[in-house]
C-alpha distance (Angstrom), angle and dihedral (degrees) to the residues before:
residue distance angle dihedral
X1 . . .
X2 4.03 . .
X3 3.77 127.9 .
X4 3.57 92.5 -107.8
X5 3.93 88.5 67.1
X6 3.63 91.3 75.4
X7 3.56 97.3 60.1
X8 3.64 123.9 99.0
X9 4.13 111.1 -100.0
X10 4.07 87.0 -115.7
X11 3.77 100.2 48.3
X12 4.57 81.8 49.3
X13 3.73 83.4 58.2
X14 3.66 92.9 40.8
X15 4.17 91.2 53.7
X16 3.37 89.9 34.2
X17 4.05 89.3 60.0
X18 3.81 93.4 46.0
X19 3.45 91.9 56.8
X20 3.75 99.5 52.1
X21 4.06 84.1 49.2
X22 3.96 93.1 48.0
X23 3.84 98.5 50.6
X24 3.88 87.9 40.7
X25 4.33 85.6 50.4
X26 4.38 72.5 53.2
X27 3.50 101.7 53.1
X28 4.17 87.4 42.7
X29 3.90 90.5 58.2
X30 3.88 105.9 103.3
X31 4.28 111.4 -135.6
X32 3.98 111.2 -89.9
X33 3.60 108.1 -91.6
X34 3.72 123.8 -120.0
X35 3.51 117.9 -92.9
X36 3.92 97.0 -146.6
X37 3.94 138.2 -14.7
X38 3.64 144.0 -165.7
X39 3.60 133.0 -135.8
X40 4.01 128.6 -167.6
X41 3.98 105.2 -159.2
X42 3.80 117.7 -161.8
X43 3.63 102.6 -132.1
X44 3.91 117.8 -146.4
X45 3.85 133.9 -178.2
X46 3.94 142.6 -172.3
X47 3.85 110.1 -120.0
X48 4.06 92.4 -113.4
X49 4.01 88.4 61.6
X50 3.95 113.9 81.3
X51 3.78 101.0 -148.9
X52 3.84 124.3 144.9
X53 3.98 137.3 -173.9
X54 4.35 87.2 -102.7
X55 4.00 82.8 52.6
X56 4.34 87.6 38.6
X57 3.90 88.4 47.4
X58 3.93 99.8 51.3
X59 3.53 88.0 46.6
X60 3.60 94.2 55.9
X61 3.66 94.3 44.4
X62 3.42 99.5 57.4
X63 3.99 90.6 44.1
X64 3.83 86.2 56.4
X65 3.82 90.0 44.2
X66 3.98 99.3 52.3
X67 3.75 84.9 44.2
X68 4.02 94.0 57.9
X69 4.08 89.3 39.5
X70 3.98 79.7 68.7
X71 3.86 89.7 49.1
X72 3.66 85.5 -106.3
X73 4.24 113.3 135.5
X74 2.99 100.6 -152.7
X75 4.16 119.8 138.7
X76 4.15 127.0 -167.1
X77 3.86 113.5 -152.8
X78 3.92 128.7 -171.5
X79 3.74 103.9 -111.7
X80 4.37 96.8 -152.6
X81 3.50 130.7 -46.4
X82 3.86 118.6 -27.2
X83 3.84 102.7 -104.3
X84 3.76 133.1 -151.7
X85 3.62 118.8 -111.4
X86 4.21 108.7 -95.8
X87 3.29 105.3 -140.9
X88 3.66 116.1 67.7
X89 4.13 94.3 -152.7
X90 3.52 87.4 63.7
X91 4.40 108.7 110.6
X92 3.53 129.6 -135.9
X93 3.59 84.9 -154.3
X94 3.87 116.0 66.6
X95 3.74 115.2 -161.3
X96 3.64 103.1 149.2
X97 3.57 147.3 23.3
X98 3.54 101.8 -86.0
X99 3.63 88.1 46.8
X100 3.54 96.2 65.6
X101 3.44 87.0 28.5
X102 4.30 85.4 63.3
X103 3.76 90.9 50.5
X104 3.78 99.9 48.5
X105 3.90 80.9 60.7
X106 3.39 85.5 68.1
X107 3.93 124.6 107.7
X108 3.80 109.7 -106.5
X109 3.88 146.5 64.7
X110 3.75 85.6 -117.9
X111 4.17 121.8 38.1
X112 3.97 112.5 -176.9
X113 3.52 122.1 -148.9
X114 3.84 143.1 170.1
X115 3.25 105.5 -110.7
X116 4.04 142.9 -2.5
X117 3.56 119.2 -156.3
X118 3.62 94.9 149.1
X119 3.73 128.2 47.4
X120 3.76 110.8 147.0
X121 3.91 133.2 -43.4
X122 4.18 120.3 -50.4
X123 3.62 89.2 24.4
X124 3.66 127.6 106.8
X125 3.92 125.4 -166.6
X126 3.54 114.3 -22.8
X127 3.81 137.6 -175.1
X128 3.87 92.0 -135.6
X129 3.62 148.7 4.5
X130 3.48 137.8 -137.4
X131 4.23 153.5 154.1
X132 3.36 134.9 -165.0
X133 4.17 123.0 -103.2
X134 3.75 94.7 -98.1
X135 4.21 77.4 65.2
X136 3.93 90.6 70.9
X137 3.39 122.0 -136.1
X138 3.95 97.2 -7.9
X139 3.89 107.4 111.9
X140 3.51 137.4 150.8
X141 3.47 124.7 -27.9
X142 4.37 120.6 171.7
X143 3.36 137.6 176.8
X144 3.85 114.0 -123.1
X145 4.06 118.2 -173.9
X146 3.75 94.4 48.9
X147 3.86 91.3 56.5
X148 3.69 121.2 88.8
X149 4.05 104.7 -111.6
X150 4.01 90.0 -120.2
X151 3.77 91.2 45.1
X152 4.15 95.1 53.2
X153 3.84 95.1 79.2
X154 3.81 91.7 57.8
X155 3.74 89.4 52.1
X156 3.70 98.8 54.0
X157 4.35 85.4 51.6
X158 3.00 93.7 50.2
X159 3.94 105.1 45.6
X160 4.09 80.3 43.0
X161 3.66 90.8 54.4
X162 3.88 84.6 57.4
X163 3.63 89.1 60.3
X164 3.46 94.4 58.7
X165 4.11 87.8 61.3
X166 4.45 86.1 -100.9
X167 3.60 108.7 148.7
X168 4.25 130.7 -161.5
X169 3.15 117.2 -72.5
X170 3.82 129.0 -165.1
X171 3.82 105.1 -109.2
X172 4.06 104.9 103.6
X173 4.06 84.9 -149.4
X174 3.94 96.5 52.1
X175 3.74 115.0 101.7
X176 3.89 87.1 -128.3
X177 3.81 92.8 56.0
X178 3.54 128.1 131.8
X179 3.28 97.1 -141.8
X180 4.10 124.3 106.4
X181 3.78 110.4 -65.9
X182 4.60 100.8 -91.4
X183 3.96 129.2 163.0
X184 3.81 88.2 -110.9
X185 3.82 92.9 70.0
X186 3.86 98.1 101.6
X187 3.68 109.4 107.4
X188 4.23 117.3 113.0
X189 3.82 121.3 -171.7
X190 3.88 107.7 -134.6
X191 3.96 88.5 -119.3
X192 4.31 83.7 57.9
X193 3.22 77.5 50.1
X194 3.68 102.5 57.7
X195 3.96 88.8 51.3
X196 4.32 89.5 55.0
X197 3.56 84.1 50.8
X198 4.01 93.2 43.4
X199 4.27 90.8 50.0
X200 3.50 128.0 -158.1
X201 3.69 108.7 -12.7
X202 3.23 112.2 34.6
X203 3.71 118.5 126.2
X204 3.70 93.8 -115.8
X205 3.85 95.9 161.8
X206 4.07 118.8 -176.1
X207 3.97 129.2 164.6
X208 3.52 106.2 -113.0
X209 3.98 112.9 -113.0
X210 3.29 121.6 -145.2
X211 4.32 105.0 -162.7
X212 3.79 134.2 179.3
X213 3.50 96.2 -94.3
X214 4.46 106.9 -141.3
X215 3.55 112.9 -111.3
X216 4.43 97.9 -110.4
């Protein structure tokens, strides 16, 4: 005979109802997040663009830098030299689907370009491009001349934030804004940061917000 036989039938029903409720208060608990992560980016370019791993490096630094101001770990490494794009059909200009379409076939996590005018359908010119990892092997690409040298860090969050599945949102001083690219844009929302811990494919999923953007 067990312990439990001594119990009344009503206070058996009673335990056996608390615990169906604590191992479904179990299965509710999300996984621990990670407290930091590290990502090595391949770095590629198009012959016009005059990048170089001192350029790739400061970039990355500061990226990993305005993450950690918002208490977010979160550290960008160059992954080997910064490579020119193979093919020699591929454009530095994109203007059309196949365009970007060329340069996503490209080796790297990020391709840099010359110019994007074309990115995908109800956008206009953009200063980078960029899917989650449920798109396949589409990634980042940015432009890099055109962009103030303070300014190109931001760019390479945010695009990388896009990765993650992080949409805009409506602040003009968030890093996933909408809004024209500004030095201002440096805040992160702990939940953005979950996804920059998370990395590519995670199902970060966010409505896109469209906002009045302030005239700068």
């Amino acid at each position: 005979m067990t312990a439990a036989s001594f119990l009344p039938e009503g206070e058996l029903h009673m335990n056996a109802l608390l615990s169906i409720v604590f191992l479904c208060l179990l299965l509710w608990v999300e996984p621990a997040r990670a407290e930091s992560a590290e990502y090595s980016l391949q770095v590629s370019r198009h012959r016009n663009v005059q990048l170089d791993e001192g350029e790739v490096d400061r970039i990355l630094e500061a990226a990993s830098n305005l993450l950690k101001q918002n208490h977010c770990d979160v550290t960008f490494r160059r992954n080997g030299q910064v490579q020119v794009f193979a093919s020699p059909h591929t454009p530095d200009v994109i203007n059309t689907p196949a365009q970007r379409n060329a340069v996503y076939r490209e080796l790297g996590d990020v391709k840099v370009v010359s110019d994007i005018k074309f990115c995908r359908l109800g956008l206009g010119d953009t200063l980078g491009c960029a899917w989650p990892r449920s798109a396949g092997r589409k990634s980042m690409i940015v432009m890099h001349e055109q962009v103030d040298r303070n300014l190109r860090h931001i760019l390479w969050a945010h695009e990388f934030g896009h990765r993650t599945g992080l949409k805009h949102r409506a602040d003009p001083e968030s890093v996933m804004t909408i809004c024209d690219l500004a030095a201002d844009q440096v805040k992160v929302t702990p939940r953005e940061c979950d996804c920059f811990l998370s990395g590519p494919g995670h199902p970060c999923r966010r409505r896109e917000i469209r906002p009045q953007c302030p005239d700068r």
